[in-house]
BAFIMI-493849 format. One record per residue (C-alpha): residue in one letter; x negated, y, z. Coordinates in steps of 0.5 Angstrom, whole numbers, plus 500, padded with zeros to 3 digits. Example, Ala and Ser with C-alpha at 12.3 -4.5 7.8 and 13.67 -1.06 7.14 Angstrom:
<nodes>
A475491516/S473498514/
</nodes>
This chain:
<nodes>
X424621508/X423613507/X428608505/X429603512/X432596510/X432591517/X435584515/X435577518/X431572515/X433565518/X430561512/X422564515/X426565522/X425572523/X428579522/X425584518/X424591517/X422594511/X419601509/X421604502/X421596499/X414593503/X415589510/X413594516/X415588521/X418583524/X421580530/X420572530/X425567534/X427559534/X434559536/X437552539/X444552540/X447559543/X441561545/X436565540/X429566543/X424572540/X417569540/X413576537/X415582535/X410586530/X409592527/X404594521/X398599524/X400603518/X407605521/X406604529/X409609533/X416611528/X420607532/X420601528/X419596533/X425599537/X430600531/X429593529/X429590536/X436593536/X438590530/X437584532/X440584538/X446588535/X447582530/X445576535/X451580540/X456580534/X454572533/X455570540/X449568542/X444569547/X438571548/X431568552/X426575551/X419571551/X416576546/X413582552/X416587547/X422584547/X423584554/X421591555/X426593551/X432590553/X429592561/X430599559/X437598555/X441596560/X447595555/X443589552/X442586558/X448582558/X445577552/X440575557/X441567558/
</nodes>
C-alpha cells in the first residue's frame, strides 16, 4: 500500500499529491480575494488511473471550503469534478 500525503503549497500556488514521498500531481491556482481559480490539474503518467487527480480535487476544495473561499473551475478536470459531485457546487463563484 502507497503512503499518499496531499498538501497545500501557496508559495509555488498549487496542491500537491505525493505517492510514498515523490510528487505524483498537482492542481495549480491563482486566488484573488475570495476566489480561488484552478488553472490545471496533472497527474504523472506513472500513477494515472488510481484516482489521484480526484482524491487531490477533493482535498483542495475540502480546504478551500474550510477557508471561505470560492471557487472559479478553469481547469476542464476541475470542472468536470465539481459537475458530477453535486455537494462542491456550492463553491462555484
Amino acid at each position: 500500500m502507497s503512503d499518499i500525503v496531499i498538501k497545500d503549497r501557496p508559495e509555488l500556488e498549487y496542491y500537491q499529491i505525493d505517492v510514498d514521498g515523490t510528487r505524483a500531481g498537482l492542481a495549480a491556482y491563482e486566488i484573488e480575494g475570495d476566489v480561488i481559480a484552478f488553472t490545471h490539474t496533472e497527474v504523472d503518467d506513472a500513477h494515472e488511473g488510481q484516482g489521484l487527480g480526484s482524491r487531490l480535487i477533493r482535498y483542495a476544495l475540502d480546504d478551500v471550503r474550510a477557508r471561505g473561499l470560492k471557487v472559479r473551475p478553469v481547469c476542464p478536470f476541475v470542472k468536470t469534478w465539481i459537475r458530477r459531485h453535486e455537494d462542491y457546487q456550492d463553491l462555484l463563484v
